[in-house]
PyMOL Python script that loads the backbone (N, CA, C, O; Angstrom):
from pymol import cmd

cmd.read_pdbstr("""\
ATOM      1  N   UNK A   1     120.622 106.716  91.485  1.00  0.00           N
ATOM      2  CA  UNK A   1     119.993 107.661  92.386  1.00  0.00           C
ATOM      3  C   UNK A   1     120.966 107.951  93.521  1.00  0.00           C
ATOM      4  O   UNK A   1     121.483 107.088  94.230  1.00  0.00           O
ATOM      5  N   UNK A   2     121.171 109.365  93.619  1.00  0.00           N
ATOM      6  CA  UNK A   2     122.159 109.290  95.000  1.00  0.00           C
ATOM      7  C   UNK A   2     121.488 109.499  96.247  1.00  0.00           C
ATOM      8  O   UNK A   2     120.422 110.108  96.342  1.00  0.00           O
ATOM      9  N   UNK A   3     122.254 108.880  97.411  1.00  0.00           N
ATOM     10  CA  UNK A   3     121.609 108.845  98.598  1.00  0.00           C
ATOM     11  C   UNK A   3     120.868 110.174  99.244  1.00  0.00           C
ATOM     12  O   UNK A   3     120.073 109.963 100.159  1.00  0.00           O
ATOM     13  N   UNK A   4     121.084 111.490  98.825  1.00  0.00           N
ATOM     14  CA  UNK A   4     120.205 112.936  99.026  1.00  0.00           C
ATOM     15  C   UNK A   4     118.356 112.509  98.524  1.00  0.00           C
ATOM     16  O   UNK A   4     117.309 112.691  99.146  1.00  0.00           O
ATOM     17  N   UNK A   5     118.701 111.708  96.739  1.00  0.00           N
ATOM     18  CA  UNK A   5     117.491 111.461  96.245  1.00  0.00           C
ATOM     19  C   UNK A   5     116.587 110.559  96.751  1.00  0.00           C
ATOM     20  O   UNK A   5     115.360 110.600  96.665  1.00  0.00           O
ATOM     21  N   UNK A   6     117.454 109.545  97.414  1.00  0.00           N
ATOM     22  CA  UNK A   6     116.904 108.207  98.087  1.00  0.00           C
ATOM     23  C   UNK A   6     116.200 108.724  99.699  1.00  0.00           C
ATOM     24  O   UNK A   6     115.244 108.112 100.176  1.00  0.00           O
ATOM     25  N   UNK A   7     116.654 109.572 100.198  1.00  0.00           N
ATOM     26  CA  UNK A   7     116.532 110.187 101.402  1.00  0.00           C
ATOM     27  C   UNK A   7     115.307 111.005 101.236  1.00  0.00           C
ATOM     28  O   UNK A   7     114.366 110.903 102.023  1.00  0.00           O
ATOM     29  N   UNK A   8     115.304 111.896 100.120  1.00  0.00           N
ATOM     30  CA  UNK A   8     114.288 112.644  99.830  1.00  0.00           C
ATOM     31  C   UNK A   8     112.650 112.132  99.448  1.00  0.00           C
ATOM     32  O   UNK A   8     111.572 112.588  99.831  1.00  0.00           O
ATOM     33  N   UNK A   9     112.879 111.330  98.802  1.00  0.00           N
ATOM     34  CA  UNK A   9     112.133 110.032  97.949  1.00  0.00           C
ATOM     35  C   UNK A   9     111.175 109.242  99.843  1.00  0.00           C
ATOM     36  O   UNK A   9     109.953 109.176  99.971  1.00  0.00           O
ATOM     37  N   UNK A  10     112.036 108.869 100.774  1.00  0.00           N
ATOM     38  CA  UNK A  10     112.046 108.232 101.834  1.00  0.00           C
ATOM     39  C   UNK A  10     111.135 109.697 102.286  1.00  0.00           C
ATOM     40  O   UNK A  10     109.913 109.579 102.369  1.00  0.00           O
ATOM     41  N   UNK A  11     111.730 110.960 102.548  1.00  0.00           N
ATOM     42  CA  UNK A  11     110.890 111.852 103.152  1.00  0.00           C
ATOM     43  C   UNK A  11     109.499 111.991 102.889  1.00  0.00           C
ATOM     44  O   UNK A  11     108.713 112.237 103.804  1.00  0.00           O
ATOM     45  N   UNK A  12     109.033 111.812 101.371  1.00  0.00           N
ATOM     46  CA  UNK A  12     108.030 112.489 101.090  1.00  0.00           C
ATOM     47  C   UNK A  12     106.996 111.006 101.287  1.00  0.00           C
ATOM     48  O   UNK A  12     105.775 111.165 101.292  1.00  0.00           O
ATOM     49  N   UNK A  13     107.501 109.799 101.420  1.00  0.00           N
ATOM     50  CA  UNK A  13     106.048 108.247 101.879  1.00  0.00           C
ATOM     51  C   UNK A  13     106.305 109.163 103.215  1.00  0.00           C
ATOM     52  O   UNK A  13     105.414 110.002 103.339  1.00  0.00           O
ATOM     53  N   UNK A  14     107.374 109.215 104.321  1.00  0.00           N
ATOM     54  CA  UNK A  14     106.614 109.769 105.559  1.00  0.00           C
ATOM     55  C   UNK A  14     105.962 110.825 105.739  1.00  0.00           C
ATOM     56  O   UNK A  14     105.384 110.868 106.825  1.00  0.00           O
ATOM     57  N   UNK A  15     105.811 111.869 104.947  1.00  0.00           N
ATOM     58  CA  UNK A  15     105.369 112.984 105.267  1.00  0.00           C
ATOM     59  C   UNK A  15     103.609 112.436 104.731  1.00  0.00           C
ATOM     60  O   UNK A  15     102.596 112.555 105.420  1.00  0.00           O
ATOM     61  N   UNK A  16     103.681 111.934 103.552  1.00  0.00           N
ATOM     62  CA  UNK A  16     102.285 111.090 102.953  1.00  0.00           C
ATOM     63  C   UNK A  16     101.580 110.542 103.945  1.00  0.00           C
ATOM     64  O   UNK A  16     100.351 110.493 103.887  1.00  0.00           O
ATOM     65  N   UNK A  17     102.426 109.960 105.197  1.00  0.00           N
ATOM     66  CA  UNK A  17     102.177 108.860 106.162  1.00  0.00           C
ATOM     67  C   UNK A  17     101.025 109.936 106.973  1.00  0.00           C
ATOM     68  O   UNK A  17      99.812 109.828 107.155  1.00  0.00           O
ATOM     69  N   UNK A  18     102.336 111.340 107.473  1.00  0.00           N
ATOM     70  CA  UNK A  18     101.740 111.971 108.444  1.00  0.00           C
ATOM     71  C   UNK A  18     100.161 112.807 108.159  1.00  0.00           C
ATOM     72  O   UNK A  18      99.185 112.866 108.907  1.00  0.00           O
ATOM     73  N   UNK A  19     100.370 113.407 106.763  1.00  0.00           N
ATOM     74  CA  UNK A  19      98.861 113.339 105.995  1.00  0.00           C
ATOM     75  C   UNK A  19      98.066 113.027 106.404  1.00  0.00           C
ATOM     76  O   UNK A  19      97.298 113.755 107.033  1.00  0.00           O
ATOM     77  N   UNK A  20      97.863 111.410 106.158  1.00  0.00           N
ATOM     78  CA  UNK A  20      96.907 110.735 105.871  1.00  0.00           C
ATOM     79  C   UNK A  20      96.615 110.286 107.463  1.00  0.00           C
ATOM     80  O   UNK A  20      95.457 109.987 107.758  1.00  0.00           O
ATOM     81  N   UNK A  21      97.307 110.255 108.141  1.00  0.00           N
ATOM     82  CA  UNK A  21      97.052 109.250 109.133  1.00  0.00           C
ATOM     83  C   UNK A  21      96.590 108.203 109.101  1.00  0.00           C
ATOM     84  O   UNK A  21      96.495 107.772 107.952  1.00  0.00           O
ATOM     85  N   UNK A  22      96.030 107.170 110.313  1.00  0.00           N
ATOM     86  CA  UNK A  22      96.008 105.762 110.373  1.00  0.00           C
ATOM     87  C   UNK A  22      94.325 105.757 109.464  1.00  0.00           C
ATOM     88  O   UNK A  22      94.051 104.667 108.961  1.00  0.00           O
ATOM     89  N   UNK A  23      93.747 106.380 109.355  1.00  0.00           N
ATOM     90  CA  UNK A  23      92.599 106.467 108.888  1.00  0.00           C
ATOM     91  C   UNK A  23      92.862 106.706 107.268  1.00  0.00           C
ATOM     92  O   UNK A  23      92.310 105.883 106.536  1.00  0.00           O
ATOM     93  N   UNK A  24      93.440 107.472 106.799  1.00  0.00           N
ATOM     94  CA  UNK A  24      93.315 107.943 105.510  1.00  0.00           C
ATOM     95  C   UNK A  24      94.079 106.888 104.565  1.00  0.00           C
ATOM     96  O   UNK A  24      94.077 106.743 103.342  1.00  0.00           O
ATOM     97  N   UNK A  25      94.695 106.249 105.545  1.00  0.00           N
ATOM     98  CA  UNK A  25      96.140 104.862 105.088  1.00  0.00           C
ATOM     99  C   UNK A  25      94.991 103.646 104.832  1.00  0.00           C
ATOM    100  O   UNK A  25      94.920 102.872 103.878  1.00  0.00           O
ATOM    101  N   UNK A  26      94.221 103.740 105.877  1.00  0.00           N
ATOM    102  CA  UNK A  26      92.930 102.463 105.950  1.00  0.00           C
ATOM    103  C   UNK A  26      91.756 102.682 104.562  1.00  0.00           C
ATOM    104  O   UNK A  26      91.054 101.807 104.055  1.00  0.00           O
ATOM    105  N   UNK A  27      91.834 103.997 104.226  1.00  0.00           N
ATOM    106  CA  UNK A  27      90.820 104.048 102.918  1.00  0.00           C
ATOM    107  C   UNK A  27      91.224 103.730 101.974  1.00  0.00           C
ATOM    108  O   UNK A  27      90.679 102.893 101.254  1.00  0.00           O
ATOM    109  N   UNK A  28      92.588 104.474 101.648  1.00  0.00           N
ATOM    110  CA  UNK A  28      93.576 104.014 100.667  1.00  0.00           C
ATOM    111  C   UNK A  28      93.665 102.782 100.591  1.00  0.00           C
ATOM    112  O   UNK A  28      93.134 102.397  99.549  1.00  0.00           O
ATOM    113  N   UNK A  29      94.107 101.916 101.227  1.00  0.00           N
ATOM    114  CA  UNK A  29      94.075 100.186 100.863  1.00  0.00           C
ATOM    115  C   UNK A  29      92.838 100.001 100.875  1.00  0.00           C
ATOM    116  O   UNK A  29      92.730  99.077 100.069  1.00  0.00           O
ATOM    117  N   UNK A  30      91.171 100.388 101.456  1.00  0.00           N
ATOM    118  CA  UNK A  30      90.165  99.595 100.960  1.00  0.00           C
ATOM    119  C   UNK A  30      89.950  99.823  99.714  1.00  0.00           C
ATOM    120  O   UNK A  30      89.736  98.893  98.936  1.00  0.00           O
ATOM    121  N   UNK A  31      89.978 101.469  99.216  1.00  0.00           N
ATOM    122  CA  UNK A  31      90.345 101.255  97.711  1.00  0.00           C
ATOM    123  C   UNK A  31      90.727 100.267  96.595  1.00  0.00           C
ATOM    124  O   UNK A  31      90.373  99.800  95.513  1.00  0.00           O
ATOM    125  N   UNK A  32      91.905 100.243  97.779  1.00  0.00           N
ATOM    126  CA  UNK A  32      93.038  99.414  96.776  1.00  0.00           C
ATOM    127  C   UNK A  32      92.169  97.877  96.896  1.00  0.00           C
ATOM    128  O   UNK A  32      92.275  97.022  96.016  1.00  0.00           O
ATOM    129  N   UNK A  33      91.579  97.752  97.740  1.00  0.00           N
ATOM    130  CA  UNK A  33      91.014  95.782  97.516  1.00  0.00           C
ATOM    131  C   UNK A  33      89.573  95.798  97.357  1.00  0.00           C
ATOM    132  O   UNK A  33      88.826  94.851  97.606  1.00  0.00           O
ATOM    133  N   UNK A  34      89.227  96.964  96.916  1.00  0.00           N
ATOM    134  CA  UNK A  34      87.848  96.582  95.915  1.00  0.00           C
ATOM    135  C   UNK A  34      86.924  97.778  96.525  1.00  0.00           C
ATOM    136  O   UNK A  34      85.939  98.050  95.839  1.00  0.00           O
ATOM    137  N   UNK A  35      87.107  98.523  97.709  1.00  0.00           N
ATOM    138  CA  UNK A  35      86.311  99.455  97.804  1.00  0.00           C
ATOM    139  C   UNK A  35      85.929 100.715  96.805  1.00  0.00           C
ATOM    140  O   UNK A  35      86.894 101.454  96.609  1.00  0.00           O
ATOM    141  N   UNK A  36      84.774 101.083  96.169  1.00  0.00           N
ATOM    142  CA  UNK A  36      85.047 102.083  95.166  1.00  0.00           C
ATOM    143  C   UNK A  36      84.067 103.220  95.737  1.00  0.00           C
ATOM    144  O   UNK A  36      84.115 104.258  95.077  1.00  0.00           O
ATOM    145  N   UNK A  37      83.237 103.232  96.772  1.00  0.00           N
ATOM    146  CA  UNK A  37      82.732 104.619  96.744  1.00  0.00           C
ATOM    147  C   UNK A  37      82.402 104.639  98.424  1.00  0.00           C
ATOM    148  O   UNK A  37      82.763 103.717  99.155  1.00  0.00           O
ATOM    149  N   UNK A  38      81.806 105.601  98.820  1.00  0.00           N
ATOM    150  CA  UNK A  38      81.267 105.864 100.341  1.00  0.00           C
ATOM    151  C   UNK A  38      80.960 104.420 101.116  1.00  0.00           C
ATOM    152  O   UNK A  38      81.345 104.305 102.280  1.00  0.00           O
ATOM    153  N   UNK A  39      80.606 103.859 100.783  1.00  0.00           N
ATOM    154  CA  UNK A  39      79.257 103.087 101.244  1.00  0.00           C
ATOM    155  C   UNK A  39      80.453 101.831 101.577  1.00  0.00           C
ATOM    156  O   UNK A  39      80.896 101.582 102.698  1.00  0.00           O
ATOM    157  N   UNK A  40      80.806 101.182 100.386  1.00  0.00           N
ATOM    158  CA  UNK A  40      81.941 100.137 100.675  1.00  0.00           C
ATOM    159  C   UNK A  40      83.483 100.374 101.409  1.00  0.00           C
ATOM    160  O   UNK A  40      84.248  99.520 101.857  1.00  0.00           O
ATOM    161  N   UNK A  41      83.636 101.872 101.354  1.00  0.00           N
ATOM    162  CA  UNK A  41      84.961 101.952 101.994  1.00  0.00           C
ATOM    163  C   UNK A  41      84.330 102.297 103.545  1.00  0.00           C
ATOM    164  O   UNK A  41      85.104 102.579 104.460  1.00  0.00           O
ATOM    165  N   UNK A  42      82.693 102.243 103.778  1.00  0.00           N
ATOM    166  CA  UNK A  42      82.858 102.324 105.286  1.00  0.00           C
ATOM    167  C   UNK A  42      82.637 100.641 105.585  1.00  0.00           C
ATOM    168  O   UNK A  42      82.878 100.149 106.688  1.00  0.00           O
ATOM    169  N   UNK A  43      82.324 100.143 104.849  1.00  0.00           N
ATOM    170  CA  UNK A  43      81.907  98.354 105.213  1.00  0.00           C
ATOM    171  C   UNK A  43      83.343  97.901 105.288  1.00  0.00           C
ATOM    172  O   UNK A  43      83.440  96.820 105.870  1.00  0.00           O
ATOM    173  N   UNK A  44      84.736  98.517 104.780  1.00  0.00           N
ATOM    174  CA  UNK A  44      85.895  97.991 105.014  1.00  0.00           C
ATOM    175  C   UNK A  44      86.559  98.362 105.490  1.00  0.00           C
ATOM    176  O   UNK A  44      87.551  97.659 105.680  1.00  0.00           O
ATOM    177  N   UNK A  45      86.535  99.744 106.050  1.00  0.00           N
ATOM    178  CA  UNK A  45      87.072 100.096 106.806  1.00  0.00           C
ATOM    179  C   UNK A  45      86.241 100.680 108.460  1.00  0.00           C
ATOM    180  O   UNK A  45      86.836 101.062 109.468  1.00  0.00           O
ATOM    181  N   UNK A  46      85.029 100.590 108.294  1.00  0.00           N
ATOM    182  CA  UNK A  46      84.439 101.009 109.569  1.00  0.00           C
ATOM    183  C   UNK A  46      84.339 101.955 110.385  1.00  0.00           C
ATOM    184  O   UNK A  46      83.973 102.047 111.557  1.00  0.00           O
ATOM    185  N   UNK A  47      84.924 103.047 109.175  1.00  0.00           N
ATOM    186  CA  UNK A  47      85.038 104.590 109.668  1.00  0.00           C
ATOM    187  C   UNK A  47      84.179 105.065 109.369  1.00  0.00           C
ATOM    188  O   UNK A  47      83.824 104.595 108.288  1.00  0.00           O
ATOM    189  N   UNK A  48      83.117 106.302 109.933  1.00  0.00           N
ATOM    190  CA  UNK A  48      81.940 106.732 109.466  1.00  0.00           C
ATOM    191  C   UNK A  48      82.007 107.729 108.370  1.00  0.00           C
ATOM    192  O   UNK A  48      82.787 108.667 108.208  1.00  0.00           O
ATOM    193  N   UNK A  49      80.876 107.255 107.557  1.00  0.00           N
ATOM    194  CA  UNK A  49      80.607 108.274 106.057  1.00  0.00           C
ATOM    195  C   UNK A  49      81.877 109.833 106.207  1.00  0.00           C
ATOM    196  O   UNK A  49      82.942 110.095 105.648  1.00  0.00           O
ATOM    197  N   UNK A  50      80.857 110.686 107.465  1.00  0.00           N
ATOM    198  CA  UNK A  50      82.054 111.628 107.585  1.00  0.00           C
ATOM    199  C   UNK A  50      83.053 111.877 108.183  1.00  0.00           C
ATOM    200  O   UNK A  50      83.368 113.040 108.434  1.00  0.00           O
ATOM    201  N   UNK A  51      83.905 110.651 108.611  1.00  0.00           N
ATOM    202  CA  UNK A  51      85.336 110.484 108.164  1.00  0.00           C
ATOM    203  C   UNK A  51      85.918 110.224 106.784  1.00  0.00           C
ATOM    204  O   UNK A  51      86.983 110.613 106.303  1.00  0.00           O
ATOM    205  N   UNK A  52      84.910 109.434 106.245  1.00  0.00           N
ATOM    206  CA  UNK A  52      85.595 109.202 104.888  1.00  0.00           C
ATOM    207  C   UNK A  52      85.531 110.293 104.016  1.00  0.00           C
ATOM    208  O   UNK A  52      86.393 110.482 103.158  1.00  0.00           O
ATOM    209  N   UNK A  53      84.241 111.266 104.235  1.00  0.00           N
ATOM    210  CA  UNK A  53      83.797 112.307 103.371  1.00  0.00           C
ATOM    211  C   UNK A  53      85.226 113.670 103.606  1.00  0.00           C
ATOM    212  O   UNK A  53      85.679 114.527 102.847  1.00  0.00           O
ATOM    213  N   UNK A  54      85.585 113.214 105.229  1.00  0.00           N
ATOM    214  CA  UNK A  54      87.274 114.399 105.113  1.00  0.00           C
ATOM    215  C   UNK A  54      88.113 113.542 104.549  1.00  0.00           C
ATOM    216  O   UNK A  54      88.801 114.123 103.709  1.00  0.00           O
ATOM    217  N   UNK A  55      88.331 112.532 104.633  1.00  0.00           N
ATOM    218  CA  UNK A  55      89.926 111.939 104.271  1.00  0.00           C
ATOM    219  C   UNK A  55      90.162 112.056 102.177  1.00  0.00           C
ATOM    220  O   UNK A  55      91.111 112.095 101.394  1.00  0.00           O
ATOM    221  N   UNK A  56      88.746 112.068 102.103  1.00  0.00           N
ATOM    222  CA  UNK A  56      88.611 111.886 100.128  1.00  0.00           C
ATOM    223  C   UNK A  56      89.387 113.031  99.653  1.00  0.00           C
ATOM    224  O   UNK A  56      90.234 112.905  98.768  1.00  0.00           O
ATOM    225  N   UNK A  57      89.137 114.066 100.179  1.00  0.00           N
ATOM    226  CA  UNK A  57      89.495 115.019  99.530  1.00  0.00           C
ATOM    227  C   UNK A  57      91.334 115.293  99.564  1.00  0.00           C
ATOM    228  O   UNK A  57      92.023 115.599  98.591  1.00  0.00           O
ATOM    229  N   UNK A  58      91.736 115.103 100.779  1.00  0.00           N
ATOM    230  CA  UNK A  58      92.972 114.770 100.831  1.00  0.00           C
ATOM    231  C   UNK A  58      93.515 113.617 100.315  1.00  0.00           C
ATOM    232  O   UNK A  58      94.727 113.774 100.464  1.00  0.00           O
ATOM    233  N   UNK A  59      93.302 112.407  99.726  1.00  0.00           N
ATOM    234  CA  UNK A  59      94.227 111.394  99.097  1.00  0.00           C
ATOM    235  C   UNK A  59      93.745 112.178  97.768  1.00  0.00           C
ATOM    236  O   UNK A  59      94.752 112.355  97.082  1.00  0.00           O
ATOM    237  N   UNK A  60      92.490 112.773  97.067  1.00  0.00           N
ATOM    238  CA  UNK A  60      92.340 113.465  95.988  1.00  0.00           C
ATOM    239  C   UNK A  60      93.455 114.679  95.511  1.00  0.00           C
ATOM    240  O   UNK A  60      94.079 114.572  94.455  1.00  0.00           O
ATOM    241  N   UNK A  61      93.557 115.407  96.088  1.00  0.00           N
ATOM    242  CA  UNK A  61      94.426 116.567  96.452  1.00  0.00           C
ATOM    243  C   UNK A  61      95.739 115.958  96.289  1.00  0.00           C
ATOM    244  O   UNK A  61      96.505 116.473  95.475  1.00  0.00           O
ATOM    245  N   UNK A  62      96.212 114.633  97.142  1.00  0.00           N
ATOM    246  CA  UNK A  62      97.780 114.183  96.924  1.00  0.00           C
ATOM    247  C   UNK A  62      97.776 113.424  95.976  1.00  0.00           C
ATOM    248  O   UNK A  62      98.630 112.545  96.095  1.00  0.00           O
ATOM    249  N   UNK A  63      97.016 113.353  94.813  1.00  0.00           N
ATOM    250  CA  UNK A  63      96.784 112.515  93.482  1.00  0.00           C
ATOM    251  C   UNK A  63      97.077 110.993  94.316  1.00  0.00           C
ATOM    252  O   UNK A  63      97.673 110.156  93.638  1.00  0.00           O
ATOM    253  N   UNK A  64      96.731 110.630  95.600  1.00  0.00           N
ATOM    254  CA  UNK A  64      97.108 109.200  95.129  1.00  0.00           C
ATOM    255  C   UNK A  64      95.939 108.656  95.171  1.00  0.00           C
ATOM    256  O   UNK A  64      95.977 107.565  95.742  1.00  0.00           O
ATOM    257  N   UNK A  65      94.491 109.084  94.654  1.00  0.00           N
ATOM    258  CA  UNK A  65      93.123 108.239  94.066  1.00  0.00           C
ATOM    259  C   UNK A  65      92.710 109.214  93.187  1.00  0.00           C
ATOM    260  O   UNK A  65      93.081 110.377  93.350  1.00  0.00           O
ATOM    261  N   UNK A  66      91.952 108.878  92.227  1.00  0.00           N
ATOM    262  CA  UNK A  66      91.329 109.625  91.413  1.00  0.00           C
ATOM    263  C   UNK A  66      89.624 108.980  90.947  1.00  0.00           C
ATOM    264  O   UNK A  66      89.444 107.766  90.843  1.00  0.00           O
ATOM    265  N   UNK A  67      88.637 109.861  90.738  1.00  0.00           N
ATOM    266  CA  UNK A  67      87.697 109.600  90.786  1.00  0.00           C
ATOM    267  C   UNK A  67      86.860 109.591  89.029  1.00  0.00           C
ATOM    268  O   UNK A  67      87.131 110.424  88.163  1.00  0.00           O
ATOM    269  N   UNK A  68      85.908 108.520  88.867  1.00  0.00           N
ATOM    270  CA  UNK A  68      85.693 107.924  88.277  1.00  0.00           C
ATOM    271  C   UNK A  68      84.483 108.119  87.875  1.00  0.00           C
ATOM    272  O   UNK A  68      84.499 107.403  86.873  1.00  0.00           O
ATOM    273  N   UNK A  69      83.140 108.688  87.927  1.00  0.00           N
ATOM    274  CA  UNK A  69      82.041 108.843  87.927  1.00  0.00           C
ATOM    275  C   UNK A  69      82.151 108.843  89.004  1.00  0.00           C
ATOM    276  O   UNK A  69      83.032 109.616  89.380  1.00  0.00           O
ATOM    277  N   UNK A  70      81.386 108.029  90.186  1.00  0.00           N
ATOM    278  CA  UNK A  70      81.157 108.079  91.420  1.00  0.00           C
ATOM    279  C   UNK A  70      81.889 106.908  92.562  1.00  0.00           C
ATOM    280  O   UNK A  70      81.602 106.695  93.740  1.00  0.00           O
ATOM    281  N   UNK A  71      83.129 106.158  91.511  1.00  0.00           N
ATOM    282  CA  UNK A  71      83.922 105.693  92.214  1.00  0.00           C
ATOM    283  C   UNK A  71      84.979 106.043  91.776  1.00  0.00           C
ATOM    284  O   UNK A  71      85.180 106.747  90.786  1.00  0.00           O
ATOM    285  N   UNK A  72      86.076 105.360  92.811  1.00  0.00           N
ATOM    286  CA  UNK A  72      87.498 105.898  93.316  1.00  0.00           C
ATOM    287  C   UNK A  72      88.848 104.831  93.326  1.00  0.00           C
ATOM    288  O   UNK A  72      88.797 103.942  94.176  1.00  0.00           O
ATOM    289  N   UNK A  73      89.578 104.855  92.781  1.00  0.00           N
ATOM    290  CA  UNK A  73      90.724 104.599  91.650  1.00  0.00           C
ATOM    291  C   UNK A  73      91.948 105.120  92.687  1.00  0.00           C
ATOM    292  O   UNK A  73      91.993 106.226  93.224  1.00  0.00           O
ATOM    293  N   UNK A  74      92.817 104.154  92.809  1.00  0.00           N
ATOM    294  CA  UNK A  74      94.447 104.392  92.943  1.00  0.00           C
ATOM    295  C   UNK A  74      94.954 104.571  91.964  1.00  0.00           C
ATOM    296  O   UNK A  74      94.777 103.770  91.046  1.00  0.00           O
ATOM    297  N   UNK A  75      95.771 105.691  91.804  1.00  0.00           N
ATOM    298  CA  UNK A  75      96.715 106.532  90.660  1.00  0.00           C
ATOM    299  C   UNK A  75      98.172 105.600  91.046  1.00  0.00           C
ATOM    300  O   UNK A  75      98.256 104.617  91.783  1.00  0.00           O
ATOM    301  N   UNK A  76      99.224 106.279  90.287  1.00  0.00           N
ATOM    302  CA  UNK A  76     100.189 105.275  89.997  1.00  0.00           C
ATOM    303  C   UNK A  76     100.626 105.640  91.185  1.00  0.00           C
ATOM    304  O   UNK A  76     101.183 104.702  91.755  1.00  0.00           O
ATOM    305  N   UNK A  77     100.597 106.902  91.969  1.00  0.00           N
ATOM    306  CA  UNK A  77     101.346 107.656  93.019  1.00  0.00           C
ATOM    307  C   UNK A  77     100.519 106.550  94.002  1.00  0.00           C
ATOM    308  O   UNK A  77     101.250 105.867  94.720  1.00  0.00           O
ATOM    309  N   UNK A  78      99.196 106.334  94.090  1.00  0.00           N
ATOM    310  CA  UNK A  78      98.664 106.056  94.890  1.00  0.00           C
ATOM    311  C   UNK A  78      98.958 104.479  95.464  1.00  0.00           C
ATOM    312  O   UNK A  78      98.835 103.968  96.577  1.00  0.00           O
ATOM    313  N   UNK A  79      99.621 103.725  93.519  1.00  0.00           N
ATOM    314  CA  UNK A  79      99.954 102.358  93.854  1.00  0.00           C
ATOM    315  C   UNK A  79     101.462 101.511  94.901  1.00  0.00           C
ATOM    316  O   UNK A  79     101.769 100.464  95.471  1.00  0.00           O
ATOM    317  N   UNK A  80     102.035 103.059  94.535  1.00  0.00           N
ATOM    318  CA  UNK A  80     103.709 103.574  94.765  1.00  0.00           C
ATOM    319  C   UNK A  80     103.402 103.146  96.587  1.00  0.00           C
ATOM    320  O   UNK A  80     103.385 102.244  97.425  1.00  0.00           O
ATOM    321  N   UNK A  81     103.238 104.312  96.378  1.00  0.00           N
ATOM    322  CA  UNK A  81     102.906 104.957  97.726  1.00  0.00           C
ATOM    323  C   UNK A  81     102.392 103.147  98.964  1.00  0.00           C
ATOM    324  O   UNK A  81     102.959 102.849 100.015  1.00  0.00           O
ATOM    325  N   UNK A  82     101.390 102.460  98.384  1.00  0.00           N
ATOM    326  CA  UNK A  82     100.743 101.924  99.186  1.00  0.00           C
ATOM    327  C   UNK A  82     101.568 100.584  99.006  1.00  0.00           C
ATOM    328  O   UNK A  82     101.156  99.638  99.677  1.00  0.00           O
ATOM    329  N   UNK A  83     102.929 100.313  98.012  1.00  0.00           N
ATOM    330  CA  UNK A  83     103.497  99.039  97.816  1.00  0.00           C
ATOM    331  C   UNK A  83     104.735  99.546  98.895  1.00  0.00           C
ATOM    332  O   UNK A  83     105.384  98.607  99.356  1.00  0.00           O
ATOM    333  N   UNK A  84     105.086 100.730  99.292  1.00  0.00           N
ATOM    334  CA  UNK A  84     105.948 101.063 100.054  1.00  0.00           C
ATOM    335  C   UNK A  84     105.797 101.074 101.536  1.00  0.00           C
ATOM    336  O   UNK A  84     106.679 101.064 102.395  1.00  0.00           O
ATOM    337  N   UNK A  85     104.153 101.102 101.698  1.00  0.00           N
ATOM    338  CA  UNK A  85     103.570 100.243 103.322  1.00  0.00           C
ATOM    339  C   UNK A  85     103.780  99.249 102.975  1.00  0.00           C
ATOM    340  O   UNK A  85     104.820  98.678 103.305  1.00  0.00           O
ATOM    341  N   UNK A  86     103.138  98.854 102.422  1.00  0.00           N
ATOM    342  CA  UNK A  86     103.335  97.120 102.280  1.00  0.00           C
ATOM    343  C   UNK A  86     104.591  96.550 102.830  1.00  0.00           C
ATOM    344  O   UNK A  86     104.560  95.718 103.736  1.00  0.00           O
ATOM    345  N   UNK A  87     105.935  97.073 102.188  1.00  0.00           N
ATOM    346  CA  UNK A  87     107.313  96.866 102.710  1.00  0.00           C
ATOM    347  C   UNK A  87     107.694  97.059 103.965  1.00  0.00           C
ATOM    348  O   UNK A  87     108.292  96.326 104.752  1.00  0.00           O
ATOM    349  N   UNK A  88     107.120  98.533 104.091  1.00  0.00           N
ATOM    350  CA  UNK A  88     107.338  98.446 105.906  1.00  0.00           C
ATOM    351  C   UNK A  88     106.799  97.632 107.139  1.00  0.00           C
ATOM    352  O   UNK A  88     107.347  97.862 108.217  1.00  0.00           O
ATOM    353  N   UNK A  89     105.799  96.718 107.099  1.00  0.00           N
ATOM    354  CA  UNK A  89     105.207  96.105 107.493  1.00  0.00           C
ATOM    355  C   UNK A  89     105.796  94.683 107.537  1.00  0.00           C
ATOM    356  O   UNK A  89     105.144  93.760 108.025  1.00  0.00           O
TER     357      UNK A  89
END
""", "prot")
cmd.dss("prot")
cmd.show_as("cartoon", "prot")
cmd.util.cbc("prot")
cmd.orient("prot")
């Protein structure tokens, strides 16, 4: 990979970052540790129904969750994406 791709690659988790903000970053990982629909991603994250009801549609839209019947799934983008906070941290 040359450093343009590595740079580019680096642009698009921050631009994901600026997206989502500190809220949409907080649904995404309750997702990711067992939250699957409205109700549990506000018991883990403590944001109200309609915060979560705006942020869905945007991690939907950036494929990084995908929905399931009536729960909600990290995509591979979505697993990417959230092992690359992990690192920064």
């Amino acid at each position: 990979m040359s450093k343009d791709e590595d740079s580019f690659e680096n642009e698009s988790h921050d631009d994901l970052k600026y997206l989502l903000g500190e809220i949409g970053i907080d649904i995404l990982l309750a997702i990711d540790s067992g939250a699957k629909n409205f109700k549990t991603i506000q018991i883990f994250t403590g944001c109200s129904i309609s915060c979560i009801k705006g942020r869905i549609p945007v991690l939907l839209e950036l494929d990084l969750i995908y929905k399931n019947n009536n729960d909600y799934f990290l995509t591979e983008k979505g697993i990417d994406f959230k092992k690359e906070i992990k690192n920064e941290t």
